[in-house]
VMD Tcl script that builds the backbone (N, CA, C; Angstrom):
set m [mol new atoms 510]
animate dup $m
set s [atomselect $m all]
$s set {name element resname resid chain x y z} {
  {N N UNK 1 A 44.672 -21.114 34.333}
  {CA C UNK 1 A 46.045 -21.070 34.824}
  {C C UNK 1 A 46.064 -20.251 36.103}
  {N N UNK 2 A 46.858 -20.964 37.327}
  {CA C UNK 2 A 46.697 -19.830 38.518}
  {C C UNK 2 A 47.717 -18.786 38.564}
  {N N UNK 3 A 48.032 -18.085 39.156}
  {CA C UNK 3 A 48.452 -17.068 39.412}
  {C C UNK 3 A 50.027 -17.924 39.767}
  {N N UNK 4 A 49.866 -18.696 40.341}
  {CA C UNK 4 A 51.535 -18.905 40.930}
  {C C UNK 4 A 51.965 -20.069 39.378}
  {N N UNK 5 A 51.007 -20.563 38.577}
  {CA C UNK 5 A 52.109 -21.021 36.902}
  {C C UNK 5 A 52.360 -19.950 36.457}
  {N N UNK 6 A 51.620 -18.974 36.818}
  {CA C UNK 6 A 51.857 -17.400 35.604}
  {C C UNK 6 A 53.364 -17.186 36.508}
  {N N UNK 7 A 53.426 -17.218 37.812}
  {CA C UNK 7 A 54.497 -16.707 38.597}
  {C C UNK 7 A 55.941 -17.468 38.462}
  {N N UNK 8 A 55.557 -19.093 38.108}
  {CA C UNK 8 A 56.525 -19.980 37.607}
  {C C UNK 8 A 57.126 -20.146 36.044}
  {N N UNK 9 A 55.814 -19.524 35.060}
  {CA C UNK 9 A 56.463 -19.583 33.792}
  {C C UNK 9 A 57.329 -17.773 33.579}
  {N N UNK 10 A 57.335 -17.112 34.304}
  {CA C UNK 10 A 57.526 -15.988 34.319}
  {C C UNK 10 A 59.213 -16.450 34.957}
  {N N UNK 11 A 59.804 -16.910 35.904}
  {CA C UNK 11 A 60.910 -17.276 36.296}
  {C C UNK 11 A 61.603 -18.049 35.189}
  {N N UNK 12 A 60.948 -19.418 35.013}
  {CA C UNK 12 A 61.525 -20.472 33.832}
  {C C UNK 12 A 62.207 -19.249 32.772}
  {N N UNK 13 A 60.820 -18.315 31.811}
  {CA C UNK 13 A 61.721 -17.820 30.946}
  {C C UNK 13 A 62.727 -16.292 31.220}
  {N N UNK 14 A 62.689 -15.909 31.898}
  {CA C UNK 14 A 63.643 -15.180 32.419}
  {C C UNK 14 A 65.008 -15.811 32.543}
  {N N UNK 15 A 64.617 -17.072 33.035}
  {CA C UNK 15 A 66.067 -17.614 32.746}
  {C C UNK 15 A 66.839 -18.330 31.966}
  {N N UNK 16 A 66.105 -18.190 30.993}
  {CA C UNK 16 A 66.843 -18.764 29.762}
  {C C UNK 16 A 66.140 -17.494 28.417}
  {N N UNK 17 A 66.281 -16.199 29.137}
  {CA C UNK 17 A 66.928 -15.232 28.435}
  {C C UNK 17 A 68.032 -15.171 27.485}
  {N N UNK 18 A 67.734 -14.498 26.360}
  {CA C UNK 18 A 69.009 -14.571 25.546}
  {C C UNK 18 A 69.605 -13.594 25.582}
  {N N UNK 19 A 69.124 -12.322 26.371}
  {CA C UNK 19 A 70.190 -10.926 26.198}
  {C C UNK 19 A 69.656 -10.044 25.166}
  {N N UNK 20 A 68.862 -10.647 24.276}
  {CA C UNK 20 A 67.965 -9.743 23.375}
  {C C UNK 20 A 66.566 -9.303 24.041}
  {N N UNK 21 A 66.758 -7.879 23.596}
  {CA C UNK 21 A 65.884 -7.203 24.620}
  {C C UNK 21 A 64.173 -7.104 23.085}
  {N N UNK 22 A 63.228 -7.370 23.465}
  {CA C UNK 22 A 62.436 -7.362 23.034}
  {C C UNK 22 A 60.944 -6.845 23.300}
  {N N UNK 23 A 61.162 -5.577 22.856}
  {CA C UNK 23 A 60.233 -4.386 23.276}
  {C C UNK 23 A 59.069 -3.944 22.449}
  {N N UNK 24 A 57.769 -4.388 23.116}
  {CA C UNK 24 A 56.497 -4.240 22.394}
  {C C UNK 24 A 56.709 -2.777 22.369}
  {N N UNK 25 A 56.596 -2.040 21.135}
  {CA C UNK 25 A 56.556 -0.701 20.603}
  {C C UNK 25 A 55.275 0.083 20.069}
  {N N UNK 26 A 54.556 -0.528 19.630}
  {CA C UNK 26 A 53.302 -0.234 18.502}
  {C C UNK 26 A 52.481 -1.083 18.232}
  {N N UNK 27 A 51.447 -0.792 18.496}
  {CA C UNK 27 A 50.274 -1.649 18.204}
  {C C UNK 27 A 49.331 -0.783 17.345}
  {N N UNK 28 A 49.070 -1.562 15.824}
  {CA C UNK 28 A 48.532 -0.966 14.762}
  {C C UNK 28 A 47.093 -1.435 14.758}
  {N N UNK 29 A 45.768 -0.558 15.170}
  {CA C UNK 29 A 44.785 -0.796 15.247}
  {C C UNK 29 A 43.809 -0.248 13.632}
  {N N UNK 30 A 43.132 -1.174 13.346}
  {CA C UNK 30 A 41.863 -1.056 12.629}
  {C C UNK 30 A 40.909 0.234 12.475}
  {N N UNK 31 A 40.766 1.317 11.441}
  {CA C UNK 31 A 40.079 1.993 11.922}
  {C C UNK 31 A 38.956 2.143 10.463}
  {N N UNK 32 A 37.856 2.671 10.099}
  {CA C UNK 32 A 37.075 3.214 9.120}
  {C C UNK 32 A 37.618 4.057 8.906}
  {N N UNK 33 A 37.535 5.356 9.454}
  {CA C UNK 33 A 37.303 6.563 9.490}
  {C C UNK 33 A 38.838 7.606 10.582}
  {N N UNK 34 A 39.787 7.613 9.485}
  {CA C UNK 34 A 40.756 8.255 10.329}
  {C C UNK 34 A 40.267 9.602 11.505}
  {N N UNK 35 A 39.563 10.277 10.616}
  {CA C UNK 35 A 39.419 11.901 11.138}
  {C C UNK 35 A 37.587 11.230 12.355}
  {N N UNK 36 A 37.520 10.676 12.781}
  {CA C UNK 36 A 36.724 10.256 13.244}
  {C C UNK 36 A 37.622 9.381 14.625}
  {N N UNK 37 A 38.569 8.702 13.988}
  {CA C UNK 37 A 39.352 7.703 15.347}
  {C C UNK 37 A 40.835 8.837 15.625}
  {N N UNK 38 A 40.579 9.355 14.456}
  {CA C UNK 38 A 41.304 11.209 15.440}
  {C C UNK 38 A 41.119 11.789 16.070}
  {N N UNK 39 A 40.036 11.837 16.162}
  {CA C UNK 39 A 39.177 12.950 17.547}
  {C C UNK 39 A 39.245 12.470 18.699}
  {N N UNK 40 A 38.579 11.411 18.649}
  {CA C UNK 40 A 38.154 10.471 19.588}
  {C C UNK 40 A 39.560 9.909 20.567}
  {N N UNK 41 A 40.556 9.254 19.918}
  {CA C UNK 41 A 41.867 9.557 20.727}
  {C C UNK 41 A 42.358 10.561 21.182}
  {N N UNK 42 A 42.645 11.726 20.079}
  {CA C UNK 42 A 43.118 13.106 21.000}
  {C C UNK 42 A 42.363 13.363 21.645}
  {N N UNK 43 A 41.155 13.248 21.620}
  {CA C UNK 43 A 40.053 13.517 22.379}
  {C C UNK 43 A 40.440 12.819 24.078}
  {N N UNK 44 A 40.846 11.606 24.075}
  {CA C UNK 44 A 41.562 11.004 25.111}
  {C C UNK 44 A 42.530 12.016 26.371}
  {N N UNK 45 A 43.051 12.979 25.344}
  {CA C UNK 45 A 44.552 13.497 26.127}
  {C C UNK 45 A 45.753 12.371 25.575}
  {N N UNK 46 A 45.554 11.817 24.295}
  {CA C UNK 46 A 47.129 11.021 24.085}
  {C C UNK 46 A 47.901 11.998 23.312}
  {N N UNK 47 A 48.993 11.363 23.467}
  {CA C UNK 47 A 50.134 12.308 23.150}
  {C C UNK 47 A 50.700 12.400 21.368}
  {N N UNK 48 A 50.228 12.793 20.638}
  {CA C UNK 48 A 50.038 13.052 19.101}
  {C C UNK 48 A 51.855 12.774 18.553}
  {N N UNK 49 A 52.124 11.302 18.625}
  {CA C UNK 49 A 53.445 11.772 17.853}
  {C C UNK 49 A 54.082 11.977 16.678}
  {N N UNK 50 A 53.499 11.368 15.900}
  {CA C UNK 50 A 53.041 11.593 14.429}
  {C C UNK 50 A 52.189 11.499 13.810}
  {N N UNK 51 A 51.519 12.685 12.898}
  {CA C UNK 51 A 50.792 12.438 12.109}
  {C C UNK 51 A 51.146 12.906 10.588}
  {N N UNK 52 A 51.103 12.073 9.830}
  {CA C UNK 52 A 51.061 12.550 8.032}
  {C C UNK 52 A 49.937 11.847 7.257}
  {N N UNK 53 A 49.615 13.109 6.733}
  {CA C UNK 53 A 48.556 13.553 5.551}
  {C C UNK 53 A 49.594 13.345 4.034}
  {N N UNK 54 A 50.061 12.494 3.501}
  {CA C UNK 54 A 50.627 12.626 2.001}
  {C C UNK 54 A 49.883 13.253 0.988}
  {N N UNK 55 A 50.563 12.895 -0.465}
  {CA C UNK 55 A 50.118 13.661 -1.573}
  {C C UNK 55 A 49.188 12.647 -1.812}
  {N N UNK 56 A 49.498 11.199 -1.568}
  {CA C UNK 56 A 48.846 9.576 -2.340}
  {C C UNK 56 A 47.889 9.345 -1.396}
  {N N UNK 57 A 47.243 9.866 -0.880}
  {CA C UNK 57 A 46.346 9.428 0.296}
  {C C UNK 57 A 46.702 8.620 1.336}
  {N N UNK 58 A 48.066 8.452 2.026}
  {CA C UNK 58 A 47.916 7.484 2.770}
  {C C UNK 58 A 48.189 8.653 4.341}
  {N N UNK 59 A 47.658 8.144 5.026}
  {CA C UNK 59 A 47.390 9.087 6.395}
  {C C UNK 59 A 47.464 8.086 7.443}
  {N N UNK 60 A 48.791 8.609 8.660}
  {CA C UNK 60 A 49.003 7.537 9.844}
  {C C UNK 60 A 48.842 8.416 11.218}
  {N N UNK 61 A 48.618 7.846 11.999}
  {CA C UNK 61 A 48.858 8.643 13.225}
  {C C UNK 61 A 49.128 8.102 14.151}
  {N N UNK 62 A 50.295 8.387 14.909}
  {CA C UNK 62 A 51.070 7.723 16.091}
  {C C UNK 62 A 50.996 8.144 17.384}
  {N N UNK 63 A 49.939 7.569 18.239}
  {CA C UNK 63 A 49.789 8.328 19.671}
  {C C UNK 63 A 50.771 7.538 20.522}
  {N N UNK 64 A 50.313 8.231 21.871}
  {CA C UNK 64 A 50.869 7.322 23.263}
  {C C UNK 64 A 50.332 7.396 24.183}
  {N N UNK 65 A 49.501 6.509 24.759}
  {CA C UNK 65 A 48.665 7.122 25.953}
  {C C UNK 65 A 49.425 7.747 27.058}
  {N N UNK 66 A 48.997 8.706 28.048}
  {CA C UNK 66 A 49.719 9.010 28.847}
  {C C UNK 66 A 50.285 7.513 29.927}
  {N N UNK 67 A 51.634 7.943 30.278}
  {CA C UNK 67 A 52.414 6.839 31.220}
  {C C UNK 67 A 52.661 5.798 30.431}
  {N N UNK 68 A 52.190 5.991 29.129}
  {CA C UNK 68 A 53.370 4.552 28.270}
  {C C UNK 68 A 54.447 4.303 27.828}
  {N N UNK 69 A 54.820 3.339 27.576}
  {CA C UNK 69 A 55.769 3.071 26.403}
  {C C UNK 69 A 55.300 2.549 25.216}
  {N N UNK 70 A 54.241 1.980 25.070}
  {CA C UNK 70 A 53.801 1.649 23.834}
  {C C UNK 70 A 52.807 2.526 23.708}
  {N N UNK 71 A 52.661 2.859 22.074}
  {CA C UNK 71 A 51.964 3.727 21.494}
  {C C UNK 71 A 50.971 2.497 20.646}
  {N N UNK 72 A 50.026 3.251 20.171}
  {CA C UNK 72 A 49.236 3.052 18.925}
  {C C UNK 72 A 49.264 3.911 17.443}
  {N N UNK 73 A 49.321 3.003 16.347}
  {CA C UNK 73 A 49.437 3.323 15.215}
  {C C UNK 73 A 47.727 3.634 14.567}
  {N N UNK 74 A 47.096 4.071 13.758}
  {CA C UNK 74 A 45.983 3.515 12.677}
  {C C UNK 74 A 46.409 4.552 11.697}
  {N N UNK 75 A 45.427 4.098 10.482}
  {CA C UNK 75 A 45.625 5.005 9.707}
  {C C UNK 75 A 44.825 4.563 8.395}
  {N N UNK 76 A 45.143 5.282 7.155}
  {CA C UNK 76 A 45.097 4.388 5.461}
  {C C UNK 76 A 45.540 3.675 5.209}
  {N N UNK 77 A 45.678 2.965 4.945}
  {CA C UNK 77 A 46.289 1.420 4.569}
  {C C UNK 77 A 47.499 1.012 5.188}
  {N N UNK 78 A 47.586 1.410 6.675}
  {CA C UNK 78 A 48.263 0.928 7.470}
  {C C UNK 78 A 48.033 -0.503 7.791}
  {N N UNK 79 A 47.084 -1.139 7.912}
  {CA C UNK 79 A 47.187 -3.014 8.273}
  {C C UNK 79 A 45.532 -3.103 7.547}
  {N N UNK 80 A 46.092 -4.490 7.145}
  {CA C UNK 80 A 44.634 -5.000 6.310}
  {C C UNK 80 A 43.733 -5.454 7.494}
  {N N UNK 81 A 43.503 -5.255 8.806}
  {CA C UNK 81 A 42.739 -5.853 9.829}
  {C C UNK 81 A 41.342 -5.260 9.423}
  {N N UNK 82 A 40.593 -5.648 9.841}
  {CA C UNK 82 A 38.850 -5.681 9.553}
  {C C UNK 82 A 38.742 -4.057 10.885}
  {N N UNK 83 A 38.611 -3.038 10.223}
  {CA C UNK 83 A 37.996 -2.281 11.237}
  {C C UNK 83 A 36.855 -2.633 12.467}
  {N N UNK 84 A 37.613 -2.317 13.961}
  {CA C UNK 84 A 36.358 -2.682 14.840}
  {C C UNK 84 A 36.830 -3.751 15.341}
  {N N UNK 85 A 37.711 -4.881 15.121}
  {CA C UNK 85 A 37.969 -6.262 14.793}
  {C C UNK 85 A 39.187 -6.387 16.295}
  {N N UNK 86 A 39.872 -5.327 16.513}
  {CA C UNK 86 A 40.228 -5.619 18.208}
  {C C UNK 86 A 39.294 -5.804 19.215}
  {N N UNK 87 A 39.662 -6.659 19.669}
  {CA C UNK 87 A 38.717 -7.073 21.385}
  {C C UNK 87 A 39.641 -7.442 22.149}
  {N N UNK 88 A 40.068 -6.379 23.288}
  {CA C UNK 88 A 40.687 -6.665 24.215}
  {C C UNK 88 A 42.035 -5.902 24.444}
  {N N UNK 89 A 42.113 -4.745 23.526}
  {CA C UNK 89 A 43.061 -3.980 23.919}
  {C C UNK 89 A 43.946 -3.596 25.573}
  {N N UNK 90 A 44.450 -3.897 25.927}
  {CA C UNK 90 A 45.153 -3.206 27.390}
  {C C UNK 90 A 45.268 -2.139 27.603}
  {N N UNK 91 A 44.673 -1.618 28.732}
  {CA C UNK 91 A 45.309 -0.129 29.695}
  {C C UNK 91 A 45.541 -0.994 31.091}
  {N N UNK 92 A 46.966 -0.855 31.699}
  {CA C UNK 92 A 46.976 -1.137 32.603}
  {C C UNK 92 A 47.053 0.408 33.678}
  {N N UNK 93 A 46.195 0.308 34.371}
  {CA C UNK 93 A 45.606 1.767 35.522}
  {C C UNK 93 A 45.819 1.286 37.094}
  {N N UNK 94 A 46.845 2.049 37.658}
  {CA C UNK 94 A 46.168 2.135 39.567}
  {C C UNK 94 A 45.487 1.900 39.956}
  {N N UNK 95 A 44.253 2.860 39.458}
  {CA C UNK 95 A 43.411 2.626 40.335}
  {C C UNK 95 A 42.175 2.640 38.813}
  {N N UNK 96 A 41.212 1.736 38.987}
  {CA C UNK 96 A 40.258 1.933 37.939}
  {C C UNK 96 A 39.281 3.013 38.173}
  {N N UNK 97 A 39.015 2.904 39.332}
  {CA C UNK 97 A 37.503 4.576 39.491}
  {C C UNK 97 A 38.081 5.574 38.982}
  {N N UNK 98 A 39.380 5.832 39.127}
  {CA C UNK 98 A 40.091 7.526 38.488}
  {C C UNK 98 A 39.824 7.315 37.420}
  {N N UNK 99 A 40.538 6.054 36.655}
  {CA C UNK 99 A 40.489 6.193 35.016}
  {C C UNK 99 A 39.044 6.561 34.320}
  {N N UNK 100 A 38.398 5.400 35.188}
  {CA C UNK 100 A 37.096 5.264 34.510}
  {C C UNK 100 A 36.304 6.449 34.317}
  {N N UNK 101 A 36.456 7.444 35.556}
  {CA C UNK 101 A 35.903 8.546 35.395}
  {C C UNK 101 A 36.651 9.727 34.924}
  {N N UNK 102 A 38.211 9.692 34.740}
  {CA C UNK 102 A 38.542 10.535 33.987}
  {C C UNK 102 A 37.826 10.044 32.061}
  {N N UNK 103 A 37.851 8.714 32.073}
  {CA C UNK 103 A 37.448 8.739 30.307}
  {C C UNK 103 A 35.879 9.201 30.423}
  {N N UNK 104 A 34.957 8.990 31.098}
  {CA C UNK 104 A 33.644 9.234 31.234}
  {C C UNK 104 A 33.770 11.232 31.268}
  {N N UNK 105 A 34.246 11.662 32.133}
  {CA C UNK 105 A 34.718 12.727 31.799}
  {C C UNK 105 A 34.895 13.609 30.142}
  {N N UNK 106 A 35.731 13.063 29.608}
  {CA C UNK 106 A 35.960 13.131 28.093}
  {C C UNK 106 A 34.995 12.338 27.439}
  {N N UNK 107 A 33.813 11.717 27.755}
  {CA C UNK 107 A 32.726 11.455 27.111}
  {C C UNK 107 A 32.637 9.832 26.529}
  {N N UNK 108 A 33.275 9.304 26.950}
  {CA C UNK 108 A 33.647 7.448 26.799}
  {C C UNK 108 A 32.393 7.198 27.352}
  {N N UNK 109 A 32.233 6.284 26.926}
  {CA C UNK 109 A 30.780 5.036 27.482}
  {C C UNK 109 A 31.601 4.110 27.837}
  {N N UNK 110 A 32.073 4.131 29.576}
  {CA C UNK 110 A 32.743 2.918 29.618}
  {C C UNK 110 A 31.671 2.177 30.625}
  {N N UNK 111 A 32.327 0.872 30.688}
  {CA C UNK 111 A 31.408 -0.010 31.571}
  {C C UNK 111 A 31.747 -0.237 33.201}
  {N N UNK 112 A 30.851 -0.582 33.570}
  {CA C UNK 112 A 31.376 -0.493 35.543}
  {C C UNK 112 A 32.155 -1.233 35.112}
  {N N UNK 113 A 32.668 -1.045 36.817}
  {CA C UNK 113 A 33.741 -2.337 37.064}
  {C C UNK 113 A 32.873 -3.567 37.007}
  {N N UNK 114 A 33.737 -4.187 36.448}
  {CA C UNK 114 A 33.773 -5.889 36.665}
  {C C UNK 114 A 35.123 -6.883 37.033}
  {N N UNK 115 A 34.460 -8.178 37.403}
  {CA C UNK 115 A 35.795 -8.545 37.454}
  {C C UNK 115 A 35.145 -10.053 37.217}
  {N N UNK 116 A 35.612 -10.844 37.276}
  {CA C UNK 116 A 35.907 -12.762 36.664}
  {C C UNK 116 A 34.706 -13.399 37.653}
  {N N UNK 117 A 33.458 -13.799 37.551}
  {CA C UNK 117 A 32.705 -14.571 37.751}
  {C C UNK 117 A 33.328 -15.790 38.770}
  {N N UNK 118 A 33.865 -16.183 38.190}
  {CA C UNK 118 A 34.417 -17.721 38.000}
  {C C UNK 118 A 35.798 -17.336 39.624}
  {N N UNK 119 A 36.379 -16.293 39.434}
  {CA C UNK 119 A 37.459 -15.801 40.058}
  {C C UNK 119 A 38.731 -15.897 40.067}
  {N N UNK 120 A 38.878 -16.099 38.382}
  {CA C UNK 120 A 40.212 -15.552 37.854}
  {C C UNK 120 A 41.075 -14.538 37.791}
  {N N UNK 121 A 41.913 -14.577 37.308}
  {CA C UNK 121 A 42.345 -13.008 36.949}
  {C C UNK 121 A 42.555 -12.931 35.499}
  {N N UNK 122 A 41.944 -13.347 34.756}
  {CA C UNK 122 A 41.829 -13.148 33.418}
  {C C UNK 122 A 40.154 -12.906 32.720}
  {N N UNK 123 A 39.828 -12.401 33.718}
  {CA C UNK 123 A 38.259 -11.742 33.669}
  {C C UNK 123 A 38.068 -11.273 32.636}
  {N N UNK 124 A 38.671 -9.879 32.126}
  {CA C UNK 124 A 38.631 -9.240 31.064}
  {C C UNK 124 A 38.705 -9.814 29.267}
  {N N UNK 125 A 39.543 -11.249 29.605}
  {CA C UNK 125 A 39.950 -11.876 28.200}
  {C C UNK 125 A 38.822 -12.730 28.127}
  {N N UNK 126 A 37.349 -12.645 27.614}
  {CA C UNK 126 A 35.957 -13.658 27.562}
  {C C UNK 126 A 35.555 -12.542 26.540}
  {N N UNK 127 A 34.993 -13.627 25.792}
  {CA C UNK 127 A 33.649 -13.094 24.210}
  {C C UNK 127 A 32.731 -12.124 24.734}
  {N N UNK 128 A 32.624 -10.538 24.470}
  {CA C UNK 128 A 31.776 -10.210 24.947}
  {C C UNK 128 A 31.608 -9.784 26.512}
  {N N UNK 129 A 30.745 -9.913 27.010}
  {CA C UNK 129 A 30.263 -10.032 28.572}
  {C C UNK 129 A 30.193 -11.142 29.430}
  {N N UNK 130 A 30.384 -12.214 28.691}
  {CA C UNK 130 A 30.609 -13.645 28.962}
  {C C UNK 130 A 31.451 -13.354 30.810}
  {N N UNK 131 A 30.916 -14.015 31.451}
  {CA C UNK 131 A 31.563 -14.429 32.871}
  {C C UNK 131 A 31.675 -13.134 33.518}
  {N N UNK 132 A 31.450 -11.955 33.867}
  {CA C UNK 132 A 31.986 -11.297 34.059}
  {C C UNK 132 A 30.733 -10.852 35.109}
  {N N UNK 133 A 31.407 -10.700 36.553}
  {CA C UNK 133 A 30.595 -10.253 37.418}
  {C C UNK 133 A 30.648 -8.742 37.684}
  {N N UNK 134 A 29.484 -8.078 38.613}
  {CA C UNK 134 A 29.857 -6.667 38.821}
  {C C UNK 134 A 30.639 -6.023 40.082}
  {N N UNK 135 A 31.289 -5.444 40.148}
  {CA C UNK 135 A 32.197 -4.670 40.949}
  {C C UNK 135 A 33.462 -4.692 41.235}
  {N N UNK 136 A 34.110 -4.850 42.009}
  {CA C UNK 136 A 36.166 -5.119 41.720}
  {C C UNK 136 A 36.111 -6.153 42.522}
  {N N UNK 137 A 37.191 -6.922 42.122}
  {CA C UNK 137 A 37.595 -8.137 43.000}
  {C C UNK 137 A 37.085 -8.276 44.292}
  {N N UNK 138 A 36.161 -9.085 44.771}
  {CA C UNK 138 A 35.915 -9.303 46.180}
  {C C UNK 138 A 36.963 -9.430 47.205}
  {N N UNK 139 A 38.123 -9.928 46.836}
  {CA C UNK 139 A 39.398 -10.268 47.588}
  {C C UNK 139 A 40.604 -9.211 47.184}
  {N N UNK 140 A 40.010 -8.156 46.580}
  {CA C UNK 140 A 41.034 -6.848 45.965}
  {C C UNK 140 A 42.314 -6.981 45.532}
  {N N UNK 141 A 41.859 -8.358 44.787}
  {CA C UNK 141 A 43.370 -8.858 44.405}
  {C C UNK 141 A 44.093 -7.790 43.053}
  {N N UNK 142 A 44.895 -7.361 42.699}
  {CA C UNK 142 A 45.494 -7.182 41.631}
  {C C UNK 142 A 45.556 -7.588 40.508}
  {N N UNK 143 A 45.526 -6.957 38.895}
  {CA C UNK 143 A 45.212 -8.137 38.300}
  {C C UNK 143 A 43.531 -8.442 37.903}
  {N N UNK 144 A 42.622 -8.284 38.642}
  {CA C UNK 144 A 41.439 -9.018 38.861}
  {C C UNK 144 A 40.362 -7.849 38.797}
  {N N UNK 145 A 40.273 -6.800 38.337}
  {CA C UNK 145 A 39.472 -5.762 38.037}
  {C C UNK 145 A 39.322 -4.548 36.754}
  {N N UNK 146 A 37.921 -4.874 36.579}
  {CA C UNK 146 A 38.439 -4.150 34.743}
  {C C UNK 146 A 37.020 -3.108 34.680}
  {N N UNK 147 A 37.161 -2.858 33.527}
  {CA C UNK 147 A 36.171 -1.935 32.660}
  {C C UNK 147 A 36.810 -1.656 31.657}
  {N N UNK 148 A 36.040 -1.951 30.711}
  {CA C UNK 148 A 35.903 -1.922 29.404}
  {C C UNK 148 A 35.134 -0.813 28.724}
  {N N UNK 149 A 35.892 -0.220 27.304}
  {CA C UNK 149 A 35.235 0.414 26.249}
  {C C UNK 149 A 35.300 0.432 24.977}
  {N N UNK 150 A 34.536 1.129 24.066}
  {CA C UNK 150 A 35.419 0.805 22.738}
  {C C UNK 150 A 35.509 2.028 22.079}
  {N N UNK 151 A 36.235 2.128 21.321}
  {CA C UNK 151 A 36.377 3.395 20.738}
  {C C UNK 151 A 35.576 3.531 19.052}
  {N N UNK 152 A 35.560 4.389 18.304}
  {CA C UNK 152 A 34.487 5.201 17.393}
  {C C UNK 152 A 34.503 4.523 16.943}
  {N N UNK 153 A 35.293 3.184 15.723}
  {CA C UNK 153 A 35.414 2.363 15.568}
  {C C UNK 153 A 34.840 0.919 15.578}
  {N N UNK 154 A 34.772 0.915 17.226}
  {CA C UNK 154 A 33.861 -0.926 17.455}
  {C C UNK 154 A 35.517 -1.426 18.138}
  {N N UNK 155 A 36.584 -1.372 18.027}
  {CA C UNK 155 A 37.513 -1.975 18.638}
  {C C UNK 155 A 37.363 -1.940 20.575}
  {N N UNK 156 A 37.821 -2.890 20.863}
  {CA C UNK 156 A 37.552 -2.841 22.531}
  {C C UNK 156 A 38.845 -3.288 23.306}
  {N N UNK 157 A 38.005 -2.076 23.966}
  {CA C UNK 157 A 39.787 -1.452 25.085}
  {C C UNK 157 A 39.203 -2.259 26.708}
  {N N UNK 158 A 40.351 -2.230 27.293}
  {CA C UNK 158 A 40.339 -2.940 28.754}
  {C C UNK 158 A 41.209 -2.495 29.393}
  {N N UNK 159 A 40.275 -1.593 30.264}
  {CA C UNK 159 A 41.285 -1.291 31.517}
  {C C UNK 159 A 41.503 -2.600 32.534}
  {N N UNK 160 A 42.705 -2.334 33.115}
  {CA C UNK 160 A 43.035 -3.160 34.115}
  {C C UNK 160 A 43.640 -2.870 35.739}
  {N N UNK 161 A 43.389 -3.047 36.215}
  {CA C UNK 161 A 43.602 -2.442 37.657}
  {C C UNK 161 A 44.872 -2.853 38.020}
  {N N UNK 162 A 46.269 -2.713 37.804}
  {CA C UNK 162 A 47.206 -3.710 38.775}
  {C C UNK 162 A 48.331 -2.586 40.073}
  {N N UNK 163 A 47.970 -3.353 41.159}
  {CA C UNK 163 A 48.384 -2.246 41.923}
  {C C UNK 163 A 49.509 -3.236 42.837}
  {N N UNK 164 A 49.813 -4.013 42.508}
  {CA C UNK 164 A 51.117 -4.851 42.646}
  {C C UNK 164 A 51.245 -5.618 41.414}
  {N N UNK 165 A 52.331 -5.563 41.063}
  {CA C UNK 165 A 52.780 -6.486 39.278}
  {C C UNK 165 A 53.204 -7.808 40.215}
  {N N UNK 166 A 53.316 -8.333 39.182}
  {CA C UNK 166 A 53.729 -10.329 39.435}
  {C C UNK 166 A 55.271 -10.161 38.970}
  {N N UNK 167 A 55.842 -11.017 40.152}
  {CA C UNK 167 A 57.624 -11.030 40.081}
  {C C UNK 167 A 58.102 -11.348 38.477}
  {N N UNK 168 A 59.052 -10.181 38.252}
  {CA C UNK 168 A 59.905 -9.572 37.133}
  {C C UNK 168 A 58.950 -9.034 36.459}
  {N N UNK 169 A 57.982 -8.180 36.680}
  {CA C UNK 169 A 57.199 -7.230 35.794}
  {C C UNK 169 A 57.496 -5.975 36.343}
  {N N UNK 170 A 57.550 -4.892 35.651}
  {CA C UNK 170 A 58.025 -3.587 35.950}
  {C C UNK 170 A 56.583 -2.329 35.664}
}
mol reanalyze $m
mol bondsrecalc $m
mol representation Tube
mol addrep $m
């Protein structure tokens, strides 16, 4: 899909909006080992907004990465998902060298930049390492530059570079 259907289906439904506002809030990730995918996030610098330890064993914890609005959930029997079993989580970042080396910093194994072989902008969404060439967009397009990691877990995160959004994105 090019960039200007993403730019045309993005108009179409905007306008046939219903007035209901519908706001991704929480995304409940897979984990083994709570006190293990505890560290490792706060370990991040995210912002701790809840956590409970009960009497029945069930244990949640509600971060937010810095500059979001959506948080992440995991926990005890918070979602039956297969621990490890995300691929492709989102960070959308400015600039990727800051991020990358602020998480390398805090001890992440993340991966260089890459970006879409082929010269998409959906580089980051492929099985694996599949298509994925090395360094940032040759044409420094927006959109079109990533690095990837995963956290204690096996789940896999994707940064994304966008330093102009596509009309009606905020």
């Amino acid at each position: 899909m090019s960039s200007a259907q993403v730019s045309n289906q993005s108009e179409t439904t905007s306008t046939r909006a219903t007035g209901v506002q519908f706001r991704l809030e929480v995304v409940v990730i897979p984990v083994a080992d709570y006190d293990r995918a505890k560290s490792f996030y706060v370990g991040l610098g995210w912002r701790v907004d809840v956590d409970l330890d009960l009497d029945n064993g069930y244990r949640m914890m509600h971060l937010t990465p810095p500059g979001s609005h959506v948080s992440i959930v995991f926990g005890t029997a918070v979602t039956a998902a297969q621990p490890g079993s995300f691929d492709g989580l989102l960070l959308a970042v400015d600039d990727i060298e800051v991020a990358r080396d602020e998480l390398l910093s805090r001890g992440v194994d993340v991966s260089e930049v890459f970006h879409d072989s082929g010269g998409s902008l959906g580089g980051g969404f492929r099985i694996g390492n599949e298509g994925r060439a090395p360094g940032h967009d040759p044409e420094g397009r927006s959109y079109a530059s990533y690095a990837s990691f995963h956290d204690t877990e096996g789940n896999r995160w994707l940064l994304q570079e966008i330093t102009e959004r596509l009309p009606g994105r905020v």
